[in-house]
N, C-alpha and C positions, 0 to 999 in steps of 0.2 A: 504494500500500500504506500502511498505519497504520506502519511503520515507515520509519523515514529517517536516513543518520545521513552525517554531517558528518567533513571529513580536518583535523588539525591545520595552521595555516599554519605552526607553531612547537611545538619541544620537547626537552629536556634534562635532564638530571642534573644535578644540584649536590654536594659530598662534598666532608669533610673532610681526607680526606688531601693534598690540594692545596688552599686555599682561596681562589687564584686562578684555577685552570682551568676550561678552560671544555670540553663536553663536547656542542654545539651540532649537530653533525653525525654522530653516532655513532649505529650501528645498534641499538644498543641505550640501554635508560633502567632506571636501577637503585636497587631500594630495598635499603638494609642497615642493620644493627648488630655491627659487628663489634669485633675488640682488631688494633692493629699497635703492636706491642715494648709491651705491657701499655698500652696507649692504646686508651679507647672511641672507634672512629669513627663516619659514619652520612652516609648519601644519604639524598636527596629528589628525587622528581622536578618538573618543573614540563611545562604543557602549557598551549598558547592555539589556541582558533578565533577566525575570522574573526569580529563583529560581524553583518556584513554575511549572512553566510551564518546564523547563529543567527538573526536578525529574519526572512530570507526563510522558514528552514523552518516558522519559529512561524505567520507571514502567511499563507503561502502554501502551506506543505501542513498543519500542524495547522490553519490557520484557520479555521470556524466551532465545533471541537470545544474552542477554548480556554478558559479556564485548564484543561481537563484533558484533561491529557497530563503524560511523564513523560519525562525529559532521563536518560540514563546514561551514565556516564566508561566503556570497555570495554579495557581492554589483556592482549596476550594474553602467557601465559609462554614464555620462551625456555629459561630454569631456573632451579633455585631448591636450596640448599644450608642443610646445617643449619637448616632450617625446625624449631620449637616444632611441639607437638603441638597445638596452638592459638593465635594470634595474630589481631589486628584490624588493618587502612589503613586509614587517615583522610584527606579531601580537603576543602579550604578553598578558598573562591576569591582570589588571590592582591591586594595591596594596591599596591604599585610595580609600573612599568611595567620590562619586561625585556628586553633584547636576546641573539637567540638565542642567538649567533656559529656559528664554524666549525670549532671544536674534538672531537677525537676523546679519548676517556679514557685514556691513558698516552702520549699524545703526547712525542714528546723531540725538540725544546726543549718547554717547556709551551706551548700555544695559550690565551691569552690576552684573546681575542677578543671573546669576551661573557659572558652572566652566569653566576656562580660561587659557591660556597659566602658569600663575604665583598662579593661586589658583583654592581651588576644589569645592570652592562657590562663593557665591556674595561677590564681594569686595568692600572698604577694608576691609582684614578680615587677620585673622591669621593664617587662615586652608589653610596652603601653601602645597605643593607637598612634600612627603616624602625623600628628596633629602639628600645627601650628604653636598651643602652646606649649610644646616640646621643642620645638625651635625650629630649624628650617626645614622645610618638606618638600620632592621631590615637583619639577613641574606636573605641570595636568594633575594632581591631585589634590584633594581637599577633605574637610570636614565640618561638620555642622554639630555645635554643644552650647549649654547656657556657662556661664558662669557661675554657677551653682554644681554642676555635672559636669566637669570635661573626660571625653568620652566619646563616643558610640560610634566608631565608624572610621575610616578613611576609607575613598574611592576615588577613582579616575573621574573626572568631568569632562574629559575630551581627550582625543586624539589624532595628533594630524590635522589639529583644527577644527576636527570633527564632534559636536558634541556624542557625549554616551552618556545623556540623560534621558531613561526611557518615562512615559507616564503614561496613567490611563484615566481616564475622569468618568467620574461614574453618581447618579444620582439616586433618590428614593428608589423610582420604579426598577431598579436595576437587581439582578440576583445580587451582588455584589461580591461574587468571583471574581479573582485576576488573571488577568492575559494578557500579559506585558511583553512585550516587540521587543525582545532583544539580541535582536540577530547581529546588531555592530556589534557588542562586545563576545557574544560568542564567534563572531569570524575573528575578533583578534584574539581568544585564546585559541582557536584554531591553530589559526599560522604562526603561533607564539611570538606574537605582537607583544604581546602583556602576559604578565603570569596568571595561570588561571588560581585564584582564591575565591572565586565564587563570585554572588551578587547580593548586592544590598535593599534590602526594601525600605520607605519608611514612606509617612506622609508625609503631606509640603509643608514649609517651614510655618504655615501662616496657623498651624493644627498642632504641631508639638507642642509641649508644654502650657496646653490647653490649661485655662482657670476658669473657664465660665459651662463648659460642659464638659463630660467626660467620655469622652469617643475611644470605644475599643472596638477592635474586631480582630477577633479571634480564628485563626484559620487550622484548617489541619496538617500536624507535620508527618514527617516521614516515619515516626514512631505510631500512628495512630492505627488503629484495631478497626478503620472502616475500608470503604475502597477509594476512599482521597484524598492519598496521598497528591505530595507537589511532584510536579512533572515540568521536564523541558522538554519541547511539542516541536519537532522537525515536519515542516510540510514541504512538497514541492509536487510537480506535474510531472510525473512518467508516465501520464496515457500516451498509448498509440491508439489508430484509428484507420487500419487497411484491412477492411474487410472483404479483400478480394470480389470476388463474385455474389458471397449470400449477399439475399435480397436482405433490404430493409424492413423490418417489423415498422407495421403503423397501425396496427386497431388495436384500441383498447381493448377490446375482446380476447384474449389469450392468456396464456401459458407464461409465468417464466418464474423458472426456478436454477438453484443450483446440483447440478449434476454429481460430480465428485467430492459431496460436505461427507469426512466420514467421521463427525460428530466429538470427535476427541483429540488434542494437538498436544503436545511438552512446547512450554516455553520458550523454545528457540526457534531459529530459520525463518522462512518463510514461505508461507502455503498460496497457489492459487487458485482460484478458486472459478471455476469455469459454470458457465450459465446456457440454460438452453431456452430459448425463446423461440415462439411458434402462434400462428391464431389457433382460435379453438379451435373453428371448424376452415381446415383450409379446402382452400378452391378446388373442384374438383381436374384433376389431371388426367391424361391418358399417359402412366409408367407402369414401370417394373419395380417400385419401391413403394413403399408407404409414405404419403405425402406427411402423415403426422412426426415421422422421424427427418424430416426437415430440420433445418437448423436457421435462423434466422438471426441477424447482426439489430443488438438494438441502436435507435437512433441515439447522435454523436454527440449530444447532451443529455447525457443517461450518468447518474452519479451513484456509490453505497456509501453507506452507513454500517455502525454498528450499536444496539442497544444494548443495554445490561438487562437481563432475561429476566432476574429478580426482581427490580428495581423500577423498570422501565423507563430507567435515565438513558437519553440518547451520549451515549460516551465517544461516539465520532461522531459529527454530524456531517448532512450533505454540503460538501464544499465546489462551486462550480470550475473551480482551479485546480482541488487537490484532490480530490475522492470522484475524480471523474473515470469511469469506467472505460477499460481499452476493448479492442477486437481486431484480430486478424482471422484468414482463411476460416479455421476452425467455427468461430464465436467469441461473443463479447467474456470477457475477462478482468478481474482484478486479483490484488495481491494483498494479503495482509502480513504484516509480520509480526511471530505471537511472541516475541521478548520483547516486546513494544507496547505488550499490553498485561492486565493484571492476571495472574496466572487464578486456579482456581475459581473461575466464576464461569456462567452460563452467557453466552454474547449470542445474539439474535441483528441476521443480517435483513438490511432492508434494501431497498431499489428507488427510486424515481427516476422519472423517466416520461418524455412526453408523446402521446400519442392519440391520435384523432384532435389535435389540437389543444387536448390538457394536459395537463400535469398529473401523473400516478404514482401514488408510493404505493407499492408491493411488498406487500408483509407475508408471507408463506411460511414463516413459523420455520425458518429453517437457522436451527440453534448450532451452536459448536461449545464444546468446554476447550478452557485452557487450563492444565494441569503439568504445576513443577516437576522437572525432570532430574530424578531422583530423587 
């Protein structure tokens, strides 16, 4: 499939209100602006992928579609309190290297363990945040702290001139999930432009250290016991469209299904997955064959999907760019690839696709499990 997305090896919270602790291991990752006893506080999150796995997806499933494709931050909400009626997160790719630790957020004693509001390890320690008021700081990077807190953060603000401030604005009516664009700073850890430390989250400066409401939202981390986890979401366009000789399918009247789903996959490689499209009743011919064993190409904006079978969350949706369905000789075709997605769960494939002049989604109940290999 045109879409791929990658698990954090690493991911945490950072906040004020302790600017020691560490919050390394907790199911959740929290962005706020809040007051405690008339004191502005404020979280950040921080998140790192592997290197390794960012180079293979570029290589090796964007690979001949490169430089275009698009990298997306995705974190899902768990909830969110005193939200503005409009507000903007912003993601930087982060400048110091960090250690997760093992810390949960109200621990008592505090955990200690790794990086924190005020350092990018266990403390006390020395390996403080590459800030300004530490004294000189490298170009193109920065940070943002009160005076009361120094702390939370260093990141690249640009490169080559280039900003690498990603954001996304978002109001009430909104789920208020992230999906932050950040494909410049993952092509420079790519091509080890900058070292890869991951990315920073936080809200806009006008929201930290909030005193007049207290804005949290709470999203889920890489520890969490649901199916949303954070991901970094690879899209890009490898449909083909040379469907030789079969005819075109155009009535809505018809057939179409997947032919070769054999219902159970391990989490690796990737499966394709072939479709046979046909009308109900096809025209009658003078052959030697059966006109119902026909094969027909659906039309060249025809896209899937994939649902979560539990849930009935669409977990890919129809994208007219990335999840558009290919065809040659044979028949129309896609690709998924199942270490790209959450292993153990039921995923149900959909279709749209226009024909007699509407739009059809095709639901056929045709499920696949993905199950961890070994």
């Amino acid at each position: 499939m045109a879409v791929y997305r990658i698990f954090p090896e690493k991911d945490t919270f950072i906040f004020t209100e302790n600017v020691t602790a560490n919050a390394g291991k907790d199911e959740i990752l929290e962005l706020g602006g809040y007051p405690m006893s008339g004191v502005g506080q404020t979280s950040r999150m921080l998140l790192q992928f592997r290197l390794d796995e960012i180079k293979d997806a570029v290589n090796n499933k964007v690979g001949a579609a490169y430089p275009v494709y698009t990298a997306s931050l995705h974190l899902s909400l768990a909830a969110g309190y005193e939200l503005p009626a409009s507000y903007s997160v912003h993601s930087y790719p982060i400048y110091d290297s960090w250690v997760n630790g093992t810390g949960k957020y109200g621990d008592s004693p505090v955990d200690k363990s790794g990086a924190s509001w005020a350092y990018i390890q266990s403390s006390p320690s020395t390996e403080k945040w590459t800030l300004p008021a530490y004294g000189a700081i490298p170009a193109n990077v920065t940070g943002s702290y009160s005076s009361a807190y120094t702390g939370g953060g260093a990141w690249y603000y640009q490169y080559g001139g280039e900003s690498l401030n990603t954001s996304q604005s978002l109001s009430l009516t909104d789920d208020h999930d992230l999906n932050l664009n950040i494909t410049k700073a993952v092509d420079l850890h790519y091509n080890d432009s900058i070292v890869n430390n991951g990315y920073i989250v936080k809200l806009s400066n006008d929201l930290e250290f909030n005193t007049t409401s207290s804005i949290r939202l709470k999203y889920y981390g890489s520890d969490t016991n649901t199916i949303y986890p954070p991901y970094l979401e690879f899209k890009w366009d490898d449909s083909i469209y040379a469907p030789g000789s079969l005819s075109t399918l155009s009535t809505d009247d018809c057939y179409i299904q997947v032919t070769n789903n054999r219902g159970e996959y391990i989490d690796e490689g990737k499966q394709r997955f072939r479709l046979k499209a046909r009308p109900k009743y096809p025209v009658r011919t003078f052959t030697t064959s059966s006109a119902y064993n026909t094969n027909y190409a659906l039309p060249a904006a025809s896209y899937w999907a994939l649902k979560d079978n539990f849930t009935d969350e669409i977990l890919v949706p129809f994208d007219t760019i990335n999840t558009k369905i290919s065809c040659d000789a044979t028949g129309s075709y896609f690709d998924v690839y199942m270490d790209g997605i959450q292993p153990e769960r039921y995923y149900k494939i959909l279709i749209k696709t226009t024909l007699d002049g509407s739009t059809t989604v095709i639901d056929n109940k045709d499920i696949f499990k993905v199950v961890r290999n070994g």
